[in-house]
C-alpha positions as CSV (number, residue, x, y, z in Angstrom):
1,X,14.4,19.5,11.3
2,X,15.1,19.4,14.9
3,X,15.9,15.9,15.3
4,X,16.6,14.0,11.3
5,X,17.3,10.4,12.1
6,X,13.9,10.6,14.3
7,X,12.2,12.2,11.5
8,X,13.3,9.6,8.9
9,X,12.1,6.5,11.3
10,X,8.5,8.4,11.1
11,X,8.9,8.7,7.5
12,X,9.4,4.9,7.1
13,X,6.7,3.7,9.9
14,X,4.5,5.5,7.8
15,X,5.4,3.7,4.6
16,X,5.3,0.4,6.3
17,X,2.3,0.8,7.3
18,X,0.3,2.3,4.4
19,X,1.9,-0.4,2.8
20,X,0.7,-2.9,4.8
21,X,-3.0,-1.2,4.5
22,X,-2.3,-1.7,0.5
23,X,-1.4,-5.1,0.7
24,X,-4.5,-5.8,3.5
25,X,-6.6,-3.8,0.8
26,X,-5.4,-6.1,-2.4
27,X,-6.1,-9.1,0.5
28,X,-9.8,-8.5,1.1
29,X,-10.9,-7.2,-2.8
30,X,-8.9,-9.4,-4.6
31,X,-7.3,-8.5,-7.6
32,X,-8.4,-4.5,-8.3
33,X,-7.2,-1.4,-9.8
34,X,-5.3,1.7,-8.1
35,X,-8.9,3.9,-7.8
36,X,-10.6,0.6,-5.6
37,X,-7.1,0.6,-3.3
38,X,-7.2,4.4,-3.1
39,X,-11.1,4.4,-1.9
40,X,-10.6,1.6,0.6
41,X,-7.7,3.4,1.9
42,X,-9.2,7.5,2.2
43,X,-12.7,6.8,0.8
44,X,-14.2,9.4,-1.2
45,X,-11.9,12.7,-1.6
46,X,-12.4,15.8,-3.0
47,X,-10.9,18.4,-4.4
48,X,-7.1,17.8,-5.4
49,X,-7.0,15.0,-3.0
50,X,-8.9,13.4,-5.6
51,X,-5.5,12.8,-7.2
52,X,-3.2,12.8,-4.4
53,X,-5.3,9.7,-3.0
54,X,-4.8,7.5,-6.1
55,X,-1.2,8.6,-6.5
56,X,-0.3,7.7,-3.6
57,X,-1.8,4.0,-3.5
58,X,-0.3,3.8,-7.1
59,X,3.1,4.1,-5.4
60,X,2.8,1.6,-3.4
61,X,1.1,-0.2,-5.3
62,X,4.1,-0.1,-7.8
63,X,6.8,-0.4,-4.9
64,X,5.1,-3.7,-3.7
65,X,5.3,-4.8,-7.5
66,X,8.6,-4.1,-7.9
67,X,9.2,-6.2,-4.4
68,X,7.4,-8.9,-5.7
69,X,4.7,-9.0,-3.4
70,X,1.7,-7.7,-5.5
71,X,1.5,-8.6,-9.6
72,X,0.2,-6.3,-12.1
73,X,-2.2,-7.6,-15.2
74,X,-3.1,-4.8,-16.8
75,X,-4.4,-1.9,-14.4
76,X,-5.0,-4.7,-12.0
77,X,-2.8,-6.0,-9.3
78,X,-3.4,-9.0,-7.0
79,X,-1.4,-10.6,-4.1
80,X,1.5,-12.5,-5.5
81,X,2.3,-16.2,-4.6
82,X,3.0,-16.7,-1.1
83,X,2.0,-12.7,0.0
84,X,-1.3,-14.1,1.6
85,X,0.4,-16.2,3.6
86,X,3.2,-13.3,4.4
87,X,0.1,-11.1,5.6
88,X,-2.1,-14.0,7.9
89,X,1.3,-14.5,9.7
90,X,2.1,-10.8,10.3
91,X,1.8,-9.7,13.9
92,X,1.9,-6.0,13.7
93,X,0.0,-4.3,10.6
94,X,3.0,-2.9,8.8
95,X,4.8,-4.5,6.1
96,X,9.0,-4.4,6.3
97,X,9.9,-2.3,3.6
């Protein structure tokens, strides 16, 4: 890698905003499972990416959780207190990670 520290900021723009498309996607369907997130985010996949899809919006899903901005019943997750209000008052779609 020519150029790391250039590299790394691409890494985490990208992570803010998939994030920010996860929380956007928990937002509008209300509370739903990793499979709905991953098809709002790629829409159908085939082939491997069927997995890679849904493993990747589990992540986040799961990193969001962990933040306390998404809360997990079951296989469900949902917007936690006060996200909604985090999102609407966002001005660039990416989410500060």
């Amino acid at each position: 890698i020519d150029r790391p520290s250039e590299r790394a900021r691409e890494i985490v723009d990208h992570h803010e905003e998939r994030a920010w498309r996860v929380l956007d996607a928990v937002r509008r369907l209300g509370p739903c499972d990793t499979w709905t997130v991953s098809h709002d985010l790629f829409g159908g996949l085939d082939g491997i990416h069927v997995l890679h899809g849904p493993g990747e919006a589990y992540a986040h899903l799961e990193h969001l959780e962990r933040a306390g901005t998404v809360v997990r019943n079951g296989i469900e997750y949902r917007l936690a207190d006060g996200a909604a209000e985090r999102l609407s008052a966002q001005t660039e779609e990416r989410w500060s990670l």
